[in-house]
C-alpha positions as CSV (number, residue, x, y, z in Angstrom):
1,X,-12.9,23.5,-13.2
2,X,-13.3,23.5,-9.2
3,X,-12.0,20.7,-6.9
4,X,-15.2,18.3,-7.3
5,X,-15.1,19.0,-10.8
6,X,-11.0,17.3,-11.2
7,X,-12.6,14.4,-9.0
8,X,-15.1,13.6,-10.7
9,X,-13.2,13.7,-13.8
10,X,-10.5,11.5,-12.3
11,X,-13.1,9.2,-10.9
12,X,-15.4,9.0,-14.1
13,X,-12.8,7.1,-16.1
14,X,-13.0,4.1,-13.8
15,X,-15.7,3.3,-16.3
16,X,-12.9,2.5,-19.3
17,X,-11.7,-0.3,-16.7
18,X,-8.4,-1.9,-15.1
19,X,-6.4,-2.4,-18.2
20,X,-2.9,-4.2,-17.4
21,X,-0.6,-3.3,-20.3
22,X,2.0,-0.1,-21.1
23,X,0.6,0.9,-24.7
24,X,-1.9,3.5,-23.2
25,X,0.1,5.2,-20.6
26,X,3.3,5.2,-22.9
27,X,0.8,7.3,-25.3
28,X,-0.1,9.5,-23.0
29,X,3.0,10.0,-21.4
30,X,4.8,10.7,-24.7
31,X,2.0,13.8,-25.3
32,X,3.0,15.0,-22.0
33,X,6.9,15.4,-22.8
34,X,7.7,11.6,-20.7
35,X,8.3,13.8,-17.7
36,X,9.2,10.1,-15.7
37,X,12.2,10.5,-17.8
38,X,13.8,13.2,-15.3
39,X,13.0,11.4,-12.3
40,X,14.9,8.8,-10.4
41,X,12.6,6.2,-9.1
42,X,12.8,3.5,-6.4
43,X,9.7,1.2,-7.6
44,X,8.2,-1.1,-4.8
45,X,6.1,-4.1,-6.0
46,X,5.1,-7.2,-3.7
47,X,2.1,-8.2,-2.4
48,X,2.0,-6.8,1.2
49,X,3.7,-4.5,2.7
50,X,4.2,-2.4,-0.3
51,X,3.0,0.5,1.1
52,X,4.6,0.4,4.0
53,X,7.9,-0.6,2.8
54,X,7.5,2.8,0.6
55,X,6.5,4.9,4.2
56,X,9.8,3.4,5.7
57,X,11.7,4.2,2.2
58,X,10.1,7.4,2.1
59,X,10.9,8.5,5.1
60,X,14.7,7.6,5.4
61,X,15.4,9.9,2.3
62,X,13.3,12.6,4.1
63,X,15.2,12.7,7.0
64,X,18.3,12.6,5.0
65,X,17.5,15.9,3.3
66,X,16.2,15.2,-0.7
67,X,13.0,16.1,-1.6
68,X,11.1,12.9,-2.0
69,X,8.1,12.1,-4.0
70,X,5.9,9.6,-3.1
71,X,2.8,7.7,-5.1
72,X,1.1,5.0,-3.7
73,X,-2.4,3.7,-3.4
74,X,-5.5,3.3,-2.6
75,X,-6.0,6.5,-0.5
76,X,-7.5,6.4,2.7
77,X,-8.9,9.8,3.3
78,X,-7.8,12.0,0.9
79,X,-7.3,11.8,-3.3
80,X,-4.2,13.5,-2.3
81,X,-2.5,11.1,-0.2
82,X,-2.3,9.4,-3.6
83,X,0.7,11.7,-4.4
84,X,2.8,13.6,-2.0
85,X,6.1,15.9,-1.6
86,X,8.1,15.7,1.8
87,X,5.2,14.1,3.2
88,X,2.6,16.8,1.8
89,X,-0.4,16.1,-0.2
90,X,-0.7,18.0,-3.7
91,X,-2.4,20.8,-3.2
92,X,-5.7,21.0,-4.2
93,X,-5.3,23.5,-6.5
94,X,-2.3,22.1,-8.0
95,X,-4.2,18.9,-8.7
96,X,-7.1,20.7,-10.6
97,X,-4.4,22.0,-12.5
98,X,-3.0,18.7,-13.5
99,X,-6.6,17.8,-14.6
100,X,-7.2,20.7,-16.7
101,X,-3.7,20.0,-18.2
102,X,-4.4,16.3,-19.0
103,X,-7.9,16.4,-20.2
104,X,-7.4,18.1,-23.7
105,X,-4.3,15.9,-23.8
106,X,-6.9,12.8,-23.6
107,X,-9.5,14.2,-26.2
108,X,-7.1,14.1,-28.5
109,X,-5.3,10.9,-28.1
110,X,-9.5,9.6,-28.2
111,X,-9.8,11.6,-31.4
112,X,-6.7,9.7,-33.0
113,X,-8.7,6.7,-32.5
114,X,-6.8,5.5,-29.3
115,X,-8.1,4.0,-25.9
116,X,-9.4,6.2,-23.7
117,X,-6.7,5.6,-20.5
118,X,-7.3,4.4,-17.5
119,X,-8.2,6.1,-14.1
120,X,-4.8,4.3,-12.5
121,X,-3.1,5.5,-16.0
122,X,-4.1,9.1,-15.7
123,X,-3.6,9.4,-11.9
124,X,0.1,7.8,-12.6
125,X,0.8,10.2,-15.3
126,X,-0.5,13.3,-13.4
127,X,1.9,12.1,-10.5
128,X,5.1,12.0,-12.7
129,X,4.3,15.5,-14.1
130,X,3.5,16.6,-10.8
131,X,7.1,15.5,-9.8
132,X,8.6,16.7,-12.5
133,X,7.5,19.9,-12.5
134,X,8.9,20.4,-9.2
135,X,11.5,18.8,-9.4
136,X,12.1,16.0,-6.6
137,X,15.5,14.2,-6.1
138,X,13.3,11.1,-5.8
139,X,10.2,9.6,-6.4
140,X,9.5,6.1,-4.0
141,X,7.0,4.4,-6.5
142,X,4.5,2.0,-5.2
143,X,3.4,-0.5,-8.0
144,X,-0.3,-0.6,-8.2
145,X,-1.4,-4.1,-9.7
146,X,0.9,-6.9,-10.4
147,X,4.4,-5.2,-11.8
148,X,5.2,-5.8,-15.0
149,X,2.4,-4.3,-16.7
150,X,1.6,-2.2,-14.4
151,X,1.1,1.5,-15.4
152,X,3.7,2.7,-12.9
153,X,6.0,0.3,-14.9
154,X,6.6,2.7,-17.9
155,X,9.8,4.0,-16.5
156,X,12.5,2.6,-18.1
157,X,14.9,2.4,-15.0
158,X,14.5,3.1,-11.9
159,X,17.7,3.0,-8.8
160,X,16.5,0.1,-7.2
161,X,13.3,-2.4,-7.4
162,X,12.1,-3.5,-4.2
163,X,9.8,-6.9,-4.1
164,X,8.5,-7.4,-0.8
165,X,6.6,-10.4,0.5
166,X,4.8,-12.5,-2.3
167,X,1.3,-14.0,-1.4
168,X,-1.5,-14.8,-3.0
169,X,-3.9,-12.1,-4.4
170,X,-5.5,-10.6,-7.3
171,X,-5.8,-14.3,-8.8
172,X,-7.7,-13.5,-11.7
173,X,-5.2,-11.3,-13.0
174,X,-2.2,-12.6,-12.0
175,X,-2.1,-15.8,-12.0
176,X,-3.0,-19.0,-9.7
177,X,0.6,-20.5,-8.4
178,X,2.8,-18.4,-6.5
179,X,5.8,-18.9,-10.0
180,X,3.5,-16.6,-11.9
181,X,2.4,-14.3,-9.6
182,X,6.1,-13.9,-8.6
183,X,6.8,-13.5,-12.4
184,X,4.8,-10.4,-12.4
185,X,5.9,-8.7,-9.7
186,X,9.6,-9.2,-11.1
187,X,8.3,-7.3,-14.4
188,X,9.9,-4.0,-12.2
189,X,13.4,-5.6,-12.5
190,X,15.4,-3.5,-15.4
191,X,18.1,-4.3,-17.6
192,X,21.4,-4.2,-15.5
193,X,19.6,-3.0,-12.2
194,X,19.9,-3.5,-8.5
195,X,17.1,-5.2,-6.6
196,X,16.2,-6.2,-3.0
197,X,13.6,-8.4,-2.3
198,X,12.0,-9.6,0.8
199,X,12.6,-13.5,1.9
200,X,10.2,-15.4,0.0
201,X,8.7,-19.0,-0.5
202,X,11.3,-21.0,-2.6
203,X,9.1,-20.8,-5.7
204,X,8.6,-17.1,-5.5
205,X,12.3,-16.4,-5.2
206,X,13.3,-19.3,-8.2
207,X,11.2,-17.0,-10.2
208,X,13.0,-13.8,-9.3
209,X,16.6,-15.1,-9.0
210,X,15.7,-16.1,-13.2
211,X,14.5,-12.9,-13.9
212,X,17.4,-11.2,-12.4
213,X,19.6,-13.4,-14.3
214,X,18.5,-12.9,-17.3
215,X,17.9,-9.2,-16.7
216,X,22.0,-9.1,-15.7
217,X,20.4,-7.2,-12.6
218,X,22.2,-7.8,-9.1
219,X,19.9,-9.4,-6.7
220,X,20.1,-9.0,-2.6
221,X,17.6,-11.3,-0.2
222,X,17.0,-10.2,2.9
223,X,18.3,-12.7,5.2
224,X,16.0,-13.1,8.2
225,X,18.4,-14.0,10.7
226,X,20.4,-10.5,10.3
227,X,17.1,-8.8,11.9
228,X,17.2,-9.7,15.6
229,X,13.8,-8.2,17.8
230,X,14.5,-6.6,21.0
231,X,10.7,-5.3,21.5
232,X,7.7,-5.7,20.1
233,X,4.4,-4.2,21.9
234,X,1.2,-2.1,20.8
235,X,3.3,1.3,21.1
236,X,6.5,0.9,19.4
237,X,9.2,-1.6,18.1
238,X,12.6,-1.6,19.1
239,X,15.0,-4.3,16.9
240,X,18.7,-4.9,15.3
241,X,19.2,-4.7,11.6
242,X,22.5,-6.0,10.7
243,X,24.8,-3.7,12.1
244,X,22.2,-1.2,13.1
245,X,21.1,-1.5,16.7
246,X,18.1,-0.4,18.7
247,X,16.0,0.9,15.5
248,X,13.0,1.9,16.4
249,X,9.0,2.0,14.8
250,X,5.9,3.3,15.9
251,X,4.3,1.1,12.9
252,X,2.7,-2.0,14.9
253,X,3.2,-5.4,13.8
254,X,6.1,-8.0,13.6
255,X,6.3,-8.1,10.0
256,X,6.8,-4.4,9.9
257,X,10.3,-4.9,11.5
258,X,11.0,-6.9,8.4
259,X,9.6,-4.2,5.6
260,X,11.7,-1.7,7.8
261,X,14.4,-3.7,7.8
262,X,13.5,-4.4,3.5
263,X,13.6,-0.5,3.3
264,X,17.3,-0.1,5.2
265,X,18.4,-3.0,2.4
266,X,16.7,-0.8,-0.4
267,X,18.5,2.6,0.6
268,X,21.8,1.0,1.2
269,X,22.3,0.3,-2.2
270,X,21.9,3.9,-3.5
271,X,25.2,4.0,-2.4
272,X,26.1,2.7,-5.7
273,X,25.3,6.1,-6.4
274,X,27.3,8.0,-4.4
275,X,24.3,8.7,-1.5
276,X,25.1,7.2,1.7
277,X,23.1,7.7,5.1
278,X,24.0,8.3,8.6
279,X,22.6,5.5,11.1
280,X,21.3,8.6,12.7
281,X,19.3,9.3,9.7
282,X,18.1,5.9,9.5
283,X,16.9,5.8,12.8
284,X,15.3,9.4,12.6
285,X,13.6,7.8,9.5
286,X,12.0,5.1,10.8
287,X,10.5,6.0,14.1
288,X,9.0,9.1,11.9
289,X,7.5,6.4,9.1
290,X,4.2,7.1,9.4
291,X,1.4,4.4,7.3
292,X,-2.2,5.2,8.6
293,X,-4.3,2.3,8.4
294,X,-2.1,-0.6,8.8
295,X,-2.9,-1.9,12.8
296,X,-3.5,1.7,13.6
297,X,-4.6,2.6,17.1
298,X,-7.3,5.3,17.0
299,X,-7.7,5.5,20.6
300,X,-6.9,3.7,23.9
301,X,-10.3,4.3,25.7
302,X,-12.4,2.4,24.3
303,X,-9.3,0.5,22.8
304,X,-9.8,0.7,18.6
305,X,-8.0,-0.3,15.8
306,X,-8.0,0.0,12.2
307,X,-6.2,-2.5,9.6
308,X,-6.7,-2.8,5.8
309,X,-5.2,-6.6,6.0
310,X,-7.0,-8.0,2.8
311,X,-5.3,-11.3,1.7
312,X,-5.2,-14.3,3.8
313,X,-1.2,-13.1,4.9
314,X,-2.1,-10.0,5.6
315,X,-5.1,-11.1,8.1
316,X,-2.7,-13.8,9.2
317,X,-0.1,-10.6,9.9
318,X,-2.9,-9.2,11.9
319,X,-4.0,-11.9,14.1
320,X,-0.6,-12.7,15.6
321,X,-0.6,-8.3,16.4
322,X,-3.7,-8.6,18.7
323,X,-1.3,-10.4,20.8
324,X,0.2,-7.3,21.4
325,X,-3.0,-5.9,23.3
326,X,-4.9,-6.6,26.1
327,X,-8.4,-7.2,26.0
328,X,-11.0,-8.9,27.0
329,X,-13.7,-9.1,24.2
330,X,-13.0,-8.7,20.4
331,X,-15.7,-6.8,18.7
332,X,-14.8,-7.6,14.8
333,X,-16.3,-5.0,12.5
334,X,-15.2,-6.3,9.4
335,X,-16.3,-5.8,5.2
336,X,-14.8,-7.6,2.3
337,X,-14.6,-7.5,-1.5
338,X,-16.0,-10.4,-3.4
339,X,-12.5,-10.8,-5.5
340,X,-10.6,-12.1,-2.3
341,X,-10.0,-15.1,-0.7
342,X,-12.7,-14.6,1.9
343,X,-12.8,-18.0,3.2
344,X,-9.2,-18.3,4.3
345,X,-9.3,-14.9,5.9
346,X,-12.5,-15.5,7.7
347,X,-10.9,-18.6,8.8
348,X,-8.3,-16.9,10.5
349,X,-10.0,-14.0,12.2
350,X,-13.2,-14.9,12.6
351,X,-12.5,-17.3,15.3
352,X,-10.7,-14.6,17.1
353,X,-13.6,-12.3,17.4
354,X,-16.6,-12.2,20.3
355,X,-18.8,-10.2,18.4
356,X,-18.8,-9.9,15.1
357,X,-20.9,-7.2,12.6
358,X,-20.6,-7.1,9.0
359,X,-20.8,-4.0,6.4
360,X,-20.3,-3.3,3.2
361,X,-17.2,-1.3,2.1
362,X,-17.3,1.6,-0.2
363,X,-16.6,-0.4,-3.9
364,X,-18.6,-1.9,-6.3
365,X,-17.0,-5.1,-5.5
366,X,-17.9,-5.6,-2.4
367,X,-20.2,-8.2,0.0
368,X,-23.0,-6.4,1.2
369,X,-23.1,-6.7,4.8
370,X,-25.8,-9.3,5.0
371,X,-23.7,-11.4,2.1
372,X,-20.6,-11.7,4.4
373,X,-22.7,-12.2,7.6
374,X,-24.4,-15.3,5.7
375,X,-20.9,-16.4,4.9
376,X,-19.9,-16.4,8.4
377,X,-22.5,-18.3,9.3
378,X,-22.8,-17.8,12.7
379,X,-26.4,-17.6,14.3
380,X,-25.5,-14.5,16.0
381,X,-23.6,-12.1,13.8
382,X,-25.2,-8.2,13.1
383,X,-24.4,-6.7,10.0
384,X,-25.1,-3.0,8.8
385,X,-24.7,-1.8,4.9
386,X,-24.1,1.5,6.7
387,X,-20.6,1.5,7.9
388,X,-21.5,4.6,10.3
389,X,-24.3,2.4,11.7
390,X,-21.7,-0.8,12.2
391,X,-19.2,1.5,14.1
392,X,-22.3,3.0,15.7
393,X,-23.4,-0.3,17.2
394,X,-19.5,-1.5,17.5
395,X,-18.7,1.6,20.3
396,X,-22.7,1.2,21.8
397,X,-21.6,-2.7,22.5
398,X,-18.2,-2.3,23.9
399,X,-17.2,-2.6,27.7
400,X,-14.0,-0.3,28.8
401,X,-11.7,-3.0,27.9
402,X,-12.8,-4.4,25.1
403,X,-10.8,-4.2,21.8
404,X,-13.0,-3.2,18.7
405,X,-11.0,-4.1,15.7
406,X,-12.2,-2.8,12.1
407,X,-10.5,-5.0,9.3
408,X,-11.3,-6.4,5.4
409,X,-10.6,-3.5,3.1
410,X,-9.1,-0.5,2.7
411,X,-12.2,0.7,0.9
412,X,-13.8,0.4,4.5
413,X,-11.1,1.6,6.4
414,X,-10.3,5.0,5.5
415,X,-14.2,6.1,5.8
416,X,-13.8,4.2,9.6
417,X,-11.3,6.3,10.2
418,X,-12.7,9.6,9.0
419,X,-15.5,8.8,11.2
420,X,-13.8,7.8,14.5
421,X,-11.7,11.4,14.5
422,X,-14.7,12.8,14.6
423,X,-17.4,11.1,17.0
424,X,-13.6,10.4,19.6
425,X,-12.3,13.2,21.3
């Protein structure tokens, strides 16, 4: 098996679905020794800012000296990102191992009459092995769907759960009211455990205050008013947490103060533990948190930026950034997936935007470009199904000081960004 060969296998089983439920991966886990057993996880679930949360979380322990795993997804670029050591892809080599290890391991739970698992199950599993094998001090988790029966939910403890902010999204399978949606994502809470969660609207948090209650696990909200901000522009972000002052991100965006600040909360509580951190490591930490695609400047002349915002607060998160720049046209390049709320993030950003051209992002489940443009609804609006041809016409249309924004999907995102490194020197 060569390196296309492991992707393709990975990639092939999206045909058996999105399955929410802990049956499947358990089974497979449990032919593969349960190597999430040796592992001490810190599992992230939320909404938005999950992944970012997880950079922050990531990072910290970095600096401090473990050797951190760290899962999340989607990817952007790479399969790899999906699951990294110390800030290091698997290798590629190591990942066709984990595919040539799993696959017999599949046949035969499918010849006992079994579901086949999941892409998301087998990706998960491969990642705890992975981890396992070499032997991390800790793995940051990022939930994938939802929380509680989320594949990444098989562990049976983890050091701390982190919920971070609670919007809505994913609809269909979680639920329409904020109370259940909020009720999945505290499905990561454990028996007994500590948890951290991001300030959230009153119905969110009634929901995880009763799960924690009845879970006997000790609850901490971030309380807004102990995160003052010093500095907030389109380099860096300079702001007090607490008793921490003058912590600093590169990560742009307001609401990344507050998942840096989430992430502080999260590792302060390993103290429990016996693992305490230096405010010099916290600090060293953040401003090295690195989250690619999240209001991302890929260059300064012509002014561009990337963001996978892809829910109606994420786009809302977005808009109030591109105060942060100077500009004077917007060129929106955006794509979408038919599964979100389009209409309240078009709302919000079309309005912002001078130009506007639609494509289609790289899923199945996307708006082809001449869809979205039709939902727009302005006379005016270009769309390409070739997102090369919509960045194409995006750089061919903007003046020197003009801001191209791309934004919609991550499934458009990390191919814009591919694209850019190469065509801007």
């Amino acid at each position: 098996m060569d390196y296309q060969d492991a992707i393709d296998y990975i990639h092939n089983t999206h045909k058996f679905g999105m399955k929410l439920g802990l049956d499947n991966i358990k089974r497979l886990l449990m032919h593969m020794g349960n190597p999430q057993s040796n592992l001490k996880f810190i599992h992230v679930a939320g909404t938005n800012g999950k992944g970012s949360t997880c950079a922050f979380i990531n990072s910290i322990l970095f600096e401090a000296g473990f050797k951190v795993g760290l899962y999340t997804s989607p990817y952007l670029e790479e399969f790899e990102e999906r699951m990294r050591i110390n800030n290091q892809n698997i290798p590629k080599d190591k990942l066709i191992y984990y595919v040539e290890y799993i696959k017999p391991i599949i046949e035969k739970i499918v010849d006992e009459g079994y579901n086949h698992p999941t892409e998301f199950e087998i990706i998960t599993a491969i990642a705890f092995k992975y981890f396992c094998d070499e032997n991390v001090d800790f793995v940051v988790l990022e939930v994938g769907l939802g929380g509680r029966f989320d594949a990444t939910n098989v562990i049976e403890s983890s050091l701390v759960s982190v919920i971070t902010t609670i919007d809505y999204d994913h609809m269909d399978k979680l639920g329409d009211t904020l109370e259940k949606i909020a009720f999945e994502k505290a499905g990561i809470i454990k028996e007994n455990g500590t948890v951290v969660s991001f300030y959230q609207k009153d119905e969110a948090l009634k929901v995880i205050e009763e799960v924690s209650g009845l879970k006997n696990a000790s609850l901490s909200v971030m309380d807004m008013n102990d995160v003052k901000i010093k500095e907030s522009n389109s380099n860096h972000q300079v702001f007090d947490y607490k008793n921490y002052k003058n912590l600093k991100i590169g990560i742009i965006g307001k609401h990344q103060i507050y998942n840096a600040s989430l992430a502080v909360m999260a590792v302060e509580k390993l103290k429990q533990y016996g693992i305490s951190f230096s405010e010099d490591v916290i600090k060293r930490g953040l401003i090295n948190a690195k989250w690619p695609g999240r209001i991302e400047v890929i260059s300064k002349s012509p002014l561009i930026v990337i963001d996978g915002a892809h829910n109606p607060q994420g786009m809302a998160a977005l808009k109030e950034a591109l105060n942060l720049f100077t500009y004077n046209r917007l060129i929106l390049v955006i794509g979408m997936l038919k599964d979100k709320d389009t209409d309240s993030m078009l709302k919000l950003i079309v309005p912002e935007a001078d130009l506007i051209i639609t494509t289609k992002p790289i899923s199945d489940r996307a708006y082809t470009a001449e869809e979205l443009s039709q939902k727009i609804a302005y006379d005016d609006v270009l769309h390409f199904e070739n997102i090369d041809d919509a960045i194409n016409e995006a750089l061919k249309s903007a003046g020197k000081n003009d801001l191209i924004l791309f934004c919609g999907s991550l499934y458009m995102i990390g191919h814009v960004r591919m694209y850019l490194k190469n065509v801007i020197k």
